[in-house]
N, C-alpha and C positions, 0 to 999 in steps of 0.2 A: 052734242058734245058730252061726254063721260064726266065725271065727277073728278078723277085725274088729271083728264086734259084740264079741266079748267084751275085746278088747284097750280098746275104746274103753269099757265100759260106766261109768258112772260112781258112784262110791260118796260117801255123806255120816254125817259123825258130829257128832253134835249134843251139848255141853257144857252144865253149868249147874254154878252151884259159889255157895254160900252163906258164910255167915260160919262159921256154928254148924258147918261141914263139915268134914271133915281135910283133902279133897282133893274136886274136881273130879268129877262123876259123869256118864256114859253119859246121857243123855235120849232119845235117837232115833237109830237107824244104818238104814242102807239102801242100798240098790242100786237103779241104772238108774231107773226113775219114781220111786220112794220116794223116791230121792235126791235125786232133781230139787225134788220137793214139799218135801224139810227146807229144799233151798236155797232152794225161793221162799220158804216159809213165815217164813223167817230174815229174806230182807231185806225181806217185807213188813212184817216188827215191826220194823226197822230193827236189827236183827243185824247184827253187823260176819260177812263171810263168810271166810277165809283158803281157800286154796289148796295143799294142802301133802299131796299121794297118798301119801308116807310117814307120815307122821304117822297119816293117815286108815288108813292098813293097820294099824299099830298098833294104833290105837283101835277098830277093827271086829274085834278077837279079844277083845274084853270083851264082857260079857254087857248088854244093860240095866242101869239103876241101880247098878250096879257103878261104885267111884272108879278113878281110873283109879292105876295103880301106883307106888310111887317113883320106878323109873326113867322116867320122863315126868314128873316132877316140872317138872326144871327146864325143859326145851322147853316144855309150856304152859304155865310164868309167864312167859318169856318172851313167849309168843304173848298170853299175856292184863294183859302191862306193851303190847304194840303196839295192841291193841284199846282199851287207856284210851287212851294218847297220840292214836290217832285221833280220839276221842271228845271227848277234851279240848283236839283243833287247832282255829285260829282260823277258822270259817264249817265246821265240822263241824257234820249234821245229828243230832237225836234222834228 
């Protein structure tokens, strides 16, 4: 692998978070193609996708099904009060 390819590769971490839940759990991470497939996979089901390589580094030192920790709490309520408001803007799709 080139020093390029790796700077550029791209990584995806995939959330799901219930009612019944404490917190927010790991569903799917990956790297370079994997990554690519959660992102398509995402906005084919019409998943809001964010953009956010810190975050995503973060979230890529949890294990699967794993919630993710208190200190990320507030950062993805955050991201997931942005994902309602999008959802609930006027000529937003489902």
């Amino acid at each position: 692998m080139t020093e390029r390819s790796r700077e550029t590769r791209r990584q995806a971490v995939a959330l799901a978070y219930q009612d019944a839940e404490g917190a927010p759990r790991v569903v799917a991470q990956g790297y370079g193609e994997l990554a690519e497939r959660i992102v398509e996979e995402a906005r084919r089901q019409g998943v809001y996708v964010h953009d956010s390589p810190e975050l995503v580094g973060l979230l890529m030192q949890l294990d699967l099904d794993e919630e993710i920790p208190p200190r990320l709490y507030q950062v993805v309520a955050e991201l997931l009060v942005w994902v309602r408001e999008l959802a609930e803007a006027p000529g937003a799709t489902e």
